[in-house]
KELO-935842 format. One record per residue (C-alpha): x, y, z; residue number from 1. Coordinates in nm, 3 decimals. Example, Ala and Ser with C-alpha at 12.3 -4.5 7.8 and 13.67 -1.06 7.14 Angstrom:
((1.230, -0.450, 0.780), 1) ((1.367, -0.106, 0.714), 2) 
This chain:
((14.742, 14.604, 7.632), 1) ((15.035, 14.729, 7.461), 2) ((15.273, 14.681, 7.715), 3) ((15.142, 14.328, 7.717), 4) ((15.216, 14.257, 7.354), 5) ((15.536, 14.413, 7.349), 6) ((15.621, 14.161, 7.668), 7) ((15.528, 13.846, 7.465), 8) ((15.699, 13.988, 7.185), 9) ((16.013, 14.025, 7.328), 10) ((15.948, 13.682, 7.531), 11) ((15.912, 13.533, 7.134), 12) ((16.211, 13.692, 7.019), 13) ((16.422, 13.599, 7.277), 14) ((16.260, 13.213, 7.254), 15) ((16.405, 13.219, 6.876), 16) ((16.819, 13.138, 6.959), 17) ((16.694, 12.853, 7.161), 18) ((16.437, 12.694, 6.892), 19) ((16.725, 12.746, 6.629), 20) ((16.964, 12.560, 6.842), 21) ((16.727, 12.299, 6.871), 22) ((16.644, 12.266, 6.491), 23) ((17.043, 12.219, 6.417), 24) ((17.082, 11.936, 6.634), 25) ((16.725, 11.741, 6.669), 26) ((16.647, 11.529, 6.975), 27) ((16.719, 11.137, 6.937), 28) ((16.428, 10.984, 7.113), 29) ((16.399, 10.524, 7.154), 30) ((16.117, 10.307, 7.258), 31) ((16.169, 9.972, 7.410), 32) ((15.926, 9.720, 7.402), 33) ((15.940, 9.562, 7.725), 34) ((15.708, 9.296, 7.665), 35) ((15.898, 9.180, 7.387), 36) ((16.178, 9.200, 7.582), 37) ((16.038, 8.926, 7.841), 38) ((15.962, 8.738, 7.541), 39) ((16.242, 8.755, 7.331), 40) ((16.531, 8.819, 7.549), 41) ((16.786, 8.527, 7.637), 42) ((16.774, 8.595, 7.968), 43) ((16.379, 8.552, 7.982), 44) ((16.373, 8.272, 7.751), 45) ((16.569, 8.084, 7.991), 46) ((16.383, 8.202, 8.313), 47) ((16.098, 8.079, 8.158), 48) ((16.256, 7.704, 8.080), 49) ((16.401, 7.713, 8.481), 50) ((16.053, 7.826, 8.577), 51) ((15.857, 7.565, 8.385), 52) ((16.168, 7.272, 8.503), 53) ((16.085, 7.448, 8.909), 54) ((15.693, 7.384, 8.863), 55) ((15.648, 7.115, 8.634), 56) ((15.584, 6.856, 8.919), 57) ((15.377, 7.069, 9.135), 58) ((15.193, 7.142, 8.838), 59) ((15.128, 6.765, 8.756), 60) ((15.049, 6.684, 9.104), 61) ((14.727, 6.947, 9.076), 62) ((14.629, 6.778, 8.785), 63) ((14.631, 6.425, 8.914), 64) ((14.410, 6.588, 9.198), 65) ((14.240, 6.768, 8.986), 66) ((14.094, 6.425, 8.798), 67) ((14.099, 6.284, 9.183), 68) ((13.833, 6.549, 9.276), 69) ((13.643, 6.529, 8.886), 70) ((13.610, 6.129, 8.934), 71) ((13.455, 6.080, 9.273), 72) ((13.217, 6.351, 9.188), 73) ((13.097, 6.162, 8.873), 74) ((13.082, 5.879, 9.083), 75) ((12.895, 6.037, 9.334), 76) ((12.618, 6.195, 9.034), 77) ((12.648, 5.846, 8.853), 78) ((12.611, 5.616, 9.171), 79) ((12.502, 5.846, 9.418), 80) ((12.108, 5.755, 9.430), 81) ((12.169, 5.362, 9.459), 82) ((12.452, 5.438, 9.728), 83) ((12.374, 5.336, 10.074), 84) ((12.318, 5.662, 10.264), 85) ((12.623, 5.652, 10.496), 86) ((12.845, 5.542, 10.194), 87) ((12.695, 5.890, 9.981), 88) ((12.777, 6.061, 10.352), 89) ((13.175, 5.965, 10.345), 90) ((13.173, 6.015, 9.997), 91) ((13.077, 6.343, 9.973), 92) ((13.275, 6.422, 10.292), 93) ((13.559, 6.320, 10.143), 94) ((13.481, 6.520, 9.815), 95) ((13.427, 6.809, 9.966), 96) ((13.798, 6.742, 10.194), 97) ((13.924, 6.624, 9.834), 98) ((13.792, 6.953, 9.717), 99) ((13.933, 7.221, 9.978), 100) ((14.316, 7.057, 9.973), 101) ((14.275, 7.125, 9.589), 102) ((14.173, 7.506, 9.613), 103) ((14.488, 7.559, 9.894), 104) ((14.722, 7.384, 9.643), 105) ((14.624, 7.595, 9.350), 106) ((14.615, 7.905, 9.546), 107) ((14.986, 7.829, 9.703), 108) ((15.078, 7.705, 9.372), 109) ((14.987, 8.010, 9.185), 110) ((15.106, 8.245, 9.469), 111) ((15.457, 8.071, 9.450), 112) ((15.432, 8.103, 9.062), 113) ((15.393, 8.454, 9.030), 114) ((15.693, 8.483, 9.280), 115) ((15.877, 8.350, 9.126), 116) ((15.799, 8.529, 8.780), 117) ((15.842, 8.853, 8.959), 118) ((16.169, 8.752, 9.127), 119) ((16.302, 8.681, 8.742), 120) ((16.085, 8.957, 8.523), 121) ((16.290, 9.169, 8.766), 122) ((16.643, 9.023, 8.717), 123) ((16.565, 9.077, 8.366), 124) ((16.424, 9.435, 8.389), 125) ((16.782, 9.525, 8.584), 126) ((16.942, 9.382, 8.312), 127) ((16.747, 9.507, 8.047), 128) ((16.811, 9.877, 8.225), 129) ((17.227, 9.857, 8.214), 130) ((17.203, 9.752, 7.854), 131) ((16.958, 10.030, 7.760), 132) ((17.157, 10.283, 7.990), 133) ((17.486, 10.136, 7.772), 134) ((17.290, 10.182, 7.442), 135) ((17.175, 10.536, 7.502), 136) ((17.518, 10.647, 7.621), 137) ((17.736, 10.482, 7.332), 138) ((17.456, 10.592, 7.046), 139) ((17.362, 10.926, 7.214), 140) ((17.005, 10.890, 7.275), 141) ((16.871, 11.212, 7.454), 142) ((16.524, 11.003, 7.601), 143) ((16.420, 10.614, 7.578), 144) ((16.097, 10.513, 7.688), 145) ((15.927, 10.198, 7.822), 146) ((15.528, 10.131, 7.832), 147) ((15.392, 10.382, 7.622), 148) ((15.019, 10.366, 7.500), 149) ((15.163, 10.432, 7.106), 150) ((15.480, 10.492, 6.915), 151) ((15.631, 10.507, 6.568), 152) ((15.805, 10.195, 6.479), 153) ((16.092, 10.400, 6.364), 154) ((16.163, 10.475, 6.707), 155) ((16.176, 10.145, 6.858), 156) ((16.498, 10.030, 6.969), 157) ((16.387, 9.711, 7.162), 158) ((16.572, 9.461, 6.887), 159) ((16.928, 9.653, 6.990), 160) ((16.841, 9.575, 7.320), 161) ((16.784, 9.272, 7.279), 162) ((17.093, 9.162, 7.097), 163) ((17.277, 9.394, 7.357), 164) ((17.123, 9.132, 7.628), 165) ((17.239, 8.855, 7.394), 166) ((17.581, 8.979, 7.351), 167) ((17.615, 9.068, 7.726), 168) ((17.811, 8.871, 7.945), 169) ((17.527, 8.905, 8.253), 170) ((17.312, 8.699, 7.982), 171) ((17.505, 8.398, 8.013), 172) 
């Protein structure tokens, strides 16, 4: 028992040099907010505008379908019961058709969509990374971290990175 407290003791002792050293020059520790960063960076502001310019049509095409597939099914609930039966046949034959090309076109639309966010969220992450890596080397941060569940606001460096981004000549 002795031995064993005599063992920590001089484990303690010899732990002391190391916590001093550590006192005299504290650790520098960032955050960066990457959501704000795909929100507020140049770079994602404008992925976002090419994005929105690359789907825009698409987009309006599903809508116009969209009211294509919402008017003959009021018109087949408004008119449906006076219809002859063979007209009420084709009609909801072609509703139902009407229905399943909408569904693919969404589905492909929204598969192409997040694609193509990915393909730019991670253009902007590698960028985002070299001006972070650039940061922590010129200021002498010791650790930066992304995605964490909480963190002092002092700590947050994701505005310098952000201006970094907009001062970069990648942002352009």
């Amino acid at each position: 028992m002795n031995k064993t407290i005599a063992t920590l003791l001089v484990a303690l002792l010899g732990s002391l040099p190391l916590s001093c050293a550590l006192a005299v020059e504290p650790l520098k520790i960032g955050y960066v907010n990457t959501q704000r960063l795909f929100r507020d960076a140049p770079a994602a502001v404008r992925a976002a505008k090419k994005i929105e310019q690359e789907f825009s049509k698409r987009d309006q095409d599903l809508q116009r379908l969209a009211k294509q597939v919402q008017g003959l099914q009021e018109t087949l609930e408004k008119g449906g019961l006076t219809m002859a039966e063979a007209d009420r046949r084709a009609k909801e034959k072609d509703l139902a058709e009407l229905s399943r090309e909408f569904q693919r076109k969404q589905r492909e639309f929204r598969e192409d969509l997040n694609l193509r966010q990915n393909e730019e969220n991670a253009a902007i992450i590698e960028k985002a990374n070299k001006a972070i890596k650039q940061l922590a080397d010129s200021e002498k941060y010791d650790l930066i971290v992304q995605d964490v569940v909480w963190v002092s606001p002092r700590l947050d460096i994701t505005d310098k990175v952000v201006k970094a981004l907009s001062d970069s000549k990648d942002a352009k």
